[in-house]
C-alpha positions as a printed Julia matrix, in Angstrom:
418×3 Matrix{Float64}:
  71.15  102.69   65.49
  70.34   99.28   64.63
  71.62   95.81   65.74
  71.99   92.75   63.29
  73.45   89.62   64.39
  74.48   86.75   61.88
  75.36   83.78   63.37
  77.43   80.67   61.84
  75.37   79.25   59.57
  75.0    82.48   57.71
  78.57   82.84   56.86
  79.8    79.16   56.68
  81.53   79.94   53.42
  82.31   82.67   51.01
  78.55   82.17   49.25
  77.59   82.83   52.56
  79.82   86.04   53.32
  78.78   87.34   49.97
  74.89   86.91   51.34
  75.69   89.05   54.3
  76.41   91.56   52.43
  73.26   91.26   50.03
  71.19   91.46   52.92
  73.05   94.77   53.94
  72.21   96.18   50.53
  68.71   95.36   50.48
  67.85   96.55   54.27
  70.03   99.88   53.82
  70.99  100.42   57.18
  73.64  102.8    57.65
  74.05  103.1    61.29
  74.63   99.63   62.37
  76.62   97.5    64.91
  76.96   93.96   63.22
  77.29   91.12   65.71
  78.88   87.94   63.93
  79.6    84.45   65.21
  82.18   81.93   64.08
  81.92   80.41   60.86
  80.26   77.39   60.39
  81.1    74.54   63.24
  84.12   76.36   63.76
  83.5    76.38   67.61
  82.95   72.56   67.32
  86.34   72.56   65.55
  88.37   74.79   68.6
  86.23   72.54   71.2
  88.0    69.46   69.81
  91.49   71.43   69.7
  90.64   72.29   73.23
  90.42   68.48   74.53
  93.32   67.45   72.44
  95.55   69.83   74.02
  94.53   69.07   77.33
  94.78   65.47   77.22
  98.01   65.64   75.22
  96.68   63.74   71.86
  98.69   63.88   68.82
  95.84   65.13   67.05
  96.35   68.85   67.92
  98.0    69.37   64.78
  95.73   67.85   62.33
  92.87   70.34   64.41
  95.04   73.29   63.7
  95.47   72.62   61.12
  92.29   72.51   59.9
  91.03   75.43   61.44
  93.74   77.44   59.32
  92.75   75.88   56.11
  88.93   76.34   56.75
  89.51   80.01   56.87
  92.08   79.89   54.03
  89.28   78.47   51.47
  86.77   81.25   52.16
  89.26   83.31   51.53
  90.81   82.57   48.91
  87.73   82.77   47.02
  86.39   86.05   48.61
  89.8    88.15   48.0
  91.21   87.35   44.54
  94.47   89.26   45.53
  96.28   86.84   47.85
  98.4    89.96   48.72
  95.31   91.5    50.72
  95.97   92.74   54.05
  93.24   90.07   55.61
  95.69   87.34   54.83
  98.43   88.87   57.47
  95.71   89.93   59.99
  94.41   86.09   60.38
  97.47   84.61   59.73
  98.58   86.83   63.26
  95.16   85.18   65.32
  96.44   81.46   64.58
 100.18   83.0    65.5
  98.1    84.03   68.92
  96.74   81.29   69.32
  99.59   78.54   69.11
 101.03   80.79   71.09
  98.8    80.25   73.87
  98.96   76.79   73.43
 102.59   76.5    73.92
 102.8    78.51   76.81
  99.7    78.13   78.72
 100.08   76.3    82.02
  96.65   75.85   83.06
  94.88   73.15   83.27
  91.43   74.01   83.95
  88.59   73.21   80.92
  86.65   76.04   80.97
  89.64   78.85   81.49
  91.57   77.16   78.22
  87.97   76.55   76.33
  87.1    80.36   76.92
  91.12   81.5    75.56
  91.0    78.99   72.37
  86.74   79.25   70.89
  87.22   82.84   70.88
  89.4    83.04   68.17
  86.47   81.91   65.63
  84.69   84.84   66.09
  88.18   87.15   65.99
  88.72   85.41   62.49
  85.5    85.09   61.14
  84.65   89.53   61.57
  87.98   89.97   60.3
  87.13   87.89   57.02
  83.89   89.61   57.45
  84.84   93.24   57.79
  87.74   93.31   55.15
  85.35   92.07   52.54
  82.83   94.75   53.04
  85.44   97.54   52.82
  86.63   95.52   49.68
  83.59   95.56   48.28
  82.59   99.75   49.14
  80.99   98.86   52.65
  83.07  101.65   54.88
  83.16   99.83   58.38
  85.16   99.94   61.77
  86.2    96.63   63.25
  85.9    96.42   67.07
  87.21   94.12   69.58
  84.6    93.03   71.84
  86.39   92.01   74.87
  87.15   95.68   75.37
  83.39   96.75   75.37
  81.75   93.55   76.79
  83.6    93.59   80.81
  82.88   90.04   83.02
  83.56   88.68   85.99
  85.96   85.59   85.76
  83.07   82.44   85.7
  84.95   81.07   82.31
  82.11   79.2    79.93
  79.44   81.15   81.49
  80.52   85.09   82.33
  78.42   87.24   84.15
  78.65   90.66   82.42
  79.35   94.13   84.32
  76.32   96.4    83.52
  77.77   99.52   84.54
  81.45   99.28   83.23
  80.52   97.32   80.08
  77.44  100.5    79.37
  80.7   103.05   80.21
  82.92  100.96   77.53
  80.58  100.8    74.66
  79.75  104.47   75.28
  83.04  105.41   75.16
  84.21  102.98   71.95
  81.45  102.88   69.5
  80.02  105.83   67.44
  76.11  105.88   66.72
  76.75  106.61   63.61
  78.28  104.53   60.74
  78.61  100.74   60.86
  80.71   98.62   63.26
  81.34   95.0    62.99
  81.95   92.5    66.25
  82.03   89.21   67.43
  79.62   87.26   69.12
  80.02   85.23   72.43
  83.01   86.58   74.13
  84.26   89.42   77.02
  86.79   89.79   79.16
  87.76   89.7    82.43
  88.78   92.73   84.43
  91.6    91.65   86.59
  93.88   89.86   84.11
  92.12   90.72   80.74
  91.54   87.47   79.79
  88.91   86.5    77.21
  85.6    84.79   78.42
  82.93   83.73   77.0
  78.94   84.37   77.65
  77.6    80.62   77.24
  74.65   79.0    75.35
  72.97   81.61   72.89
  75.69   83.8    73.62
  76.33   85.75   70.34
  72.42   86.49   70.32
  72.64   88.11   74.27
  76.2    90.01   72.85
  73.45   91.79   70.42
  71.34   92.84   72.88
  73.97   93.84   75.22
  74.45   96.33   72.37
  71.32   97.5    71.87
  70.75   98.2    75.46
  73.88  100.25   76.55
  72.89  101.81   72.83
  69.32  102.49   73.22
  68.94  100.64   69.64
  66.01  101.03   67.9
  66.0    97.24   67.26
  67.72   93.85   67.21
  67.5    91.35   64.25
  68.94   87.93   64.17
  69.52   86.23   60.7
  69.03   82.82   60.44
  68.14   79.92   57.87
  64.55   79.8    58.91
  61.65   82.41   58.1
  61.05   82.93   61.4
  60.52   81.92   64.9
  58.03   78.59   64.18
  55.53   76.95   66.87
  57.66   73.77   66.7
  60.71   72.06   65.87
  60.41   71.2    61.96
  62.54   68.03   62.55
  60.51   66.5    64.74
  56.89   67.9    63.83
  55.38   67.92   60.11
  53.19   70.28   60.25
  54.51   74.04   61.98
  53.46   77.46   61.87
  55.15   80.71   61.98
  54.94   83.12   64.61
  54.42   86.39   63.48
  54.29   88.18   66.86
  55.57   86.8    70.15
  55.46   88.76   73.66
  58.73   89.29   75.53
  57.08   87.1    78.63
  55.81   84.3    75.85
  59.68   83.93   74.34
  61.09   83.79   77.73
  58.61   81.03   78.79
  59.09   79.14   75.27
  63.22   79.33   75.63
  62.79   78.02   79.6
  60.86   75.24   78.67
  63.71   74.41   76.02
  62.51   75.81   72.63
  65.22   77.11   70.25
  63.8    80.93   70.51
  65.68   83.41   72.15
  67.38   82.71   75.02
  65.72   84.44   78.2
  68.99   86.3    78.88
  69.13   87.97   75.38
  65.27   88.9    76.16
  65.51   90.51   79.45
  67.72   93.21   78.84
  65.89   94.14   75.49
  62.48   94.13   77.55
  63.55   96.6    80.2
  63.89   99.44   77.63
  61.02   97.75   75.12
  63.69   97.34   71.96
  62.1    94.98   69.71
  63.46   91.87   68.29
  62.99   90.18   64.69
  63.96   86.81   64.08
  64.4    87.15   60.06
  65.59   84.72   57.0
  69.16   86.03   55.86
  68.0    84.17   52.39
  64.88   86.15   52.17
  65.26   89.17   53.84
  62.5    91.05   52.12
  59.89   88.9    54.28
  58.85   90.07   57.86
  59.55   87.25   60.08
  58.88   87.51   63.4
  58.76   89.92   65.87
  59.35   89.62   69.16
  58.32   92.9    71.43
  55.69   94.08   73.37
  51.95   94.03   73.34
  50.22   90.19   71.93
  51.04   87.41   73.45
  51.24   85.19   70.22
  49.94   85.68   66.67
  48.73   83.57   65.03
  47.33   82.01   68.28
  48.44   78.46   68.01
  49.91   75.81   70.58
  53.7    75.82   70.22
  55.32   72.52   70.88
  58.98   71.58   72.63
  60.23   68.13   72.38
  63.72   67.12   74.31
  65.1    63.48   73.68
  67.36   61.59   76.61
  65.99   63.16   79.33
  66.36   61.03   83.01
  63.39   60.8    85.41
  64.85   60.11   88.91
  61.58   59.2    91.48
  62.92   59.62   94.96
  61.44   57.88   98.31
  62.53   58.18  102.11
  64.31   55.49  103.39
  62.04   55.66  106.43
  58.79   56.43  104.87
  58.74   60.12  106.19
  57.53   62.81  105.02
  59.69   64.89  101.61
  60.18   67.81  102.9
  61.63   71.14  102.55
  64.83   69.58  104.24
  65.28   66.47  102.15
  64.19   68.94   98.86
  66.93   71.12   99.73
  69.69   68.11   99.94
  68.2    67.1    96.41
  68.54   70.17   94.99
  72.35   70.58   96.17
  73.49   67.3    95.07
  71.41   68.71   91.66
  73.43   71.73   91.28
  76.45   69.62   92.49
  76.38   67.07   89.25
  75.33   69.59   86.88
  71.79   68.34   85.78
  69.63   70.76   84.11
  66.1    70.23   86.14
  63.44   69.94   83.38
  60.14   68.89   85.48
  59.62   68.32   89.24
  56.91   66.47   91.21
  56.3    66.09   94.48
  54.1    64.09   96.74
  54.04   63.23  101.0
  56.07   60.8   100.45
  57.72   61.45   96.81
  59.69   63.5    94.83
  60.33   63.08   91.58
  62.71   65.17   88.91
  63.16   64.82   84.94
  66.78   66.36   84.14
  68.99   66.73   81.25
  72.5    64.66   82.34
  74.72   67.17   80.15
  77.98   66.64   81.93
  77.26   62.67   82.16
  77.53   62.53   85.7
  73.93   60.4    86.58
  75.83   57.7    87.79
  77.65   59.69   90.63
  74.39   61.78   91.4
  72.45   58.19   91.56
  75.21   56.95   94.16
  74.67   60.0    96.43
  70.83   60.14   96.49
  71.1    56.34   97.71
  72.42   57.51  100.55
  69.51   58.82  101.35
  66.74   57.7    99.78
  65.15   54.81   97.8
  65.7    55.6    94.24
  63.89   54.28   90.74
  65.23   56.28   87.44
  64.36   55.74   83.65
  66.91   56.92   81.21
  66.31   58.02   77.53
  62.64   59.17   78.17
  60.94   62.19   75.9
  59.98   65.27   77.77
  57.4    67.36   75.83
  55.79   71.16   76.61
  52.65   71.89   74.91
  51.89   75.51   75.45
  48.1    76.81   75.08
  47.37   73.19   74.28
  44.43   71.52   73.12
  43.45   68.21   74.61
  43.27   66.45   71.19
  46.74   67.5    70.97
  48.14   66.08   73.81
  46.34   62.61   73.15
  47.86   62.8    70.08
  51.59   63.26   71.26
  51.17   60.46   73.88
  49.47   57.97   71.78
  50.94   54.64   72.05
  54.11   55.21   74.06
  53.79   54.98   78.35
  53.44   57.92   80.27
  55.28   58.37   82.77
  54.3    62.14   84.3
  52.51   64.46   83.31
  52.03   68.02   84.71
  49.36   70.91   84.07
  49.31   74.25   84.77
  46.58   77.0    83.27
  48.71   77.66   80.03
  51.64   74.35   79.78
  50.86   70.87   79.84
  54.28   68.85   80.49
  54.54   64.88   79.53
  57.31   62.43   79.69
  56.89   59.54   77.76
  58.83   56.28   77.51
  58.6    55.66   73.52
């Protein structure tokens, strides 16, 4: 058993559907559980259906309606008989789901987000499956949410080990080839969906190969590979061939677009390796991410993050920062929702660069000065260097004011005003 997970981009359109299914032919799996996300910026399209229902815009409609039609065009050109089944079984999912809207009386974000985003995913493996069987591809479709069991944290579920290993072991055959969203679970006490949060079709894969004991996990994308840097913001990159577990988790904690740390941990424990492959050029090896070297080729890998905010703290009274002002820091931290990039601390100093996601600096600002003296600059660069060389790093910092900078044996970490 093998896992392959295609995400949006892959199957944005029919062209793209039609791919998938190359890259099935040429690989030649047969026993296979296909993980697939929702087409395209679908999500982006539900997120903005989400905050027009809840704040009651007249734009719901229009957001609707697109969503329908999206799905309508890829099919259209993917089933030439507008009589197939796969019309009814989508047209039900948009039934579902302006049926939620109409009687939902929630209010909460993330319980609504988590009950409308999921139904990209339910359409897009239902497009996704019916083609394949149209096309001589036997497959089963399978509803996540009663495999993947969570607690009820909406946006961000933590999944049940033990009764999501006893689901999946009861529900999916190791033989043959199943197809399955990305991204979402369920709740035990009410059933309702949730979702796993950033990177979250990528962990649903590896979910799968662990309660499977898969032999591997590959995630298509548009890119050869996993590369040492971003190719938007550096001209020159490199691809990895070989990455070790530990080296992908500390690239995806220091921000680069790898594999999130939570799709690597449970794939580590039982040593299933992961490949990070080009769904337009499947033939080519990408990159492997498993056990045994640390990184080949042996390069520095570089992470850049724009509009960071680097808060510098003081006490009021000149005392000492200690554990007990630290710990009120981190609180209010946690409180606003700012993703800690870099800390820094002197006697009589403290200073933290953090990503203000939610928007919420000015509120944290107003509760630190409570307590302490407090400097900021907003719209700084943060950038990680691992296994650097120091030509590189006078290089990146060249002309623009450094603010911090941090060193450990194998990371270098500067923040720059440009």
């Amino acid at each position: 058993m093998k896992v392959f997970k295609f995400g949006g981009a892959s199957v944005k359109d029919a062209e793209g559907v039609k791919n998938l299914k190359k890259v099935l032919d040429k690989t030649g799996e047969k026993n296979l559980i296909i993980v697939v996300s929702a087409m395209g910026k679908t999500t982006n399209l539900l997120e903005q259906v989400v905050t027009s229902y809840l704040k009651n815009t007249p734009d719901l409609k229009e957001y609707l309606g697109l969503f329908q039609s999206y799905h309508k065009s890829i099919m259209d050109e993917l089933f030439p008989n507008t009589s197939h089944p796969v019309y009814g079984e989508v047209r039900k999912y948009h039934e579902l789901l302006e049926t939620f809207l109409k009687n939902n009386k929630s209010t909460r974000h993330p319980f609504v987000y988590d009950q409308v985003v999921g139904y990209g995913e339910l359409v897009s493996t239902t497009i996704v499956s019916n083609f394949l069987l149209e096309n001589g591809l036997r497959n089963t479709w399978l509803d996540v949410r009663k495999c993947i069991n969570t607690d009820a944290n909406y946006r961000d579920a933590l999944v049940d080990w033990s009764r999501t290993q006893e689901l999946i072991t009861a529900q999916v055959g190791k033989k043959g080839i199943t197809v399955t969203q990305g991204f979402l679970g369920s709740e035990s006490e009410n059933n309702f969906t949730t979702t796993l949060g950033r990177e979250g079709s990528d962990y649903t894969a590896a979910i799968f190969a662990y309660c499977l004991n898969a032999d591997s996990v590959t995630i298509w994308k548009d890119v050869p590979g996993v590369l040492n840097a971003d190719p938007r913001y550096f001209e020159k990159t490199t691809l990895l061939h070989n990455i070790s577990y530990r080296e992908a988790i500390e690239l995806a904690f220091y921000g680069a677009s790898v594999i999130h740390p939570k799709t690597l941990q449970p794939l580590q424990r039982k040593e299933i390796p992961l490949f990070v492959k080009s769904f337009l050029k499947p033939e080519l090896p990408g990159t492997c991410v498993g056990k045994g070297v640390t990184l080949n080729p042996a390069t520095s890998c570089f992470i850049l993050k724009r509009n960071q905010v680097l808060i510098s703290l003081s006490s009021l009274d000149f005392s000492f920062m200690m554990e007990d002002n630290i710990g009120d820091v981190f609180k209010w931290l946690h409180e606003y929702k700012m993703k800690v990039e870099v800390i820094q601390n002197s006697a009589i100093s403290f200073s933290v660069c953090v990503d203000d996601k939610y928007n919420r600096l000015e509120e944290l600002l107003a509760k630190l000065r409570e307590k302490f003296r407090v400097t900021w600059n907003e719209s700084v660069t943060l950038y990680t260097v691992r296994h650097s060389k120091p030509s590189e790093i006078k290089a990146l910092t060249n002309g623009k004011s450094v603010l911090l900078r941090q060193e450990s044996r194998d990371t270098v970490q500067v923040i720059v005003k440009e």
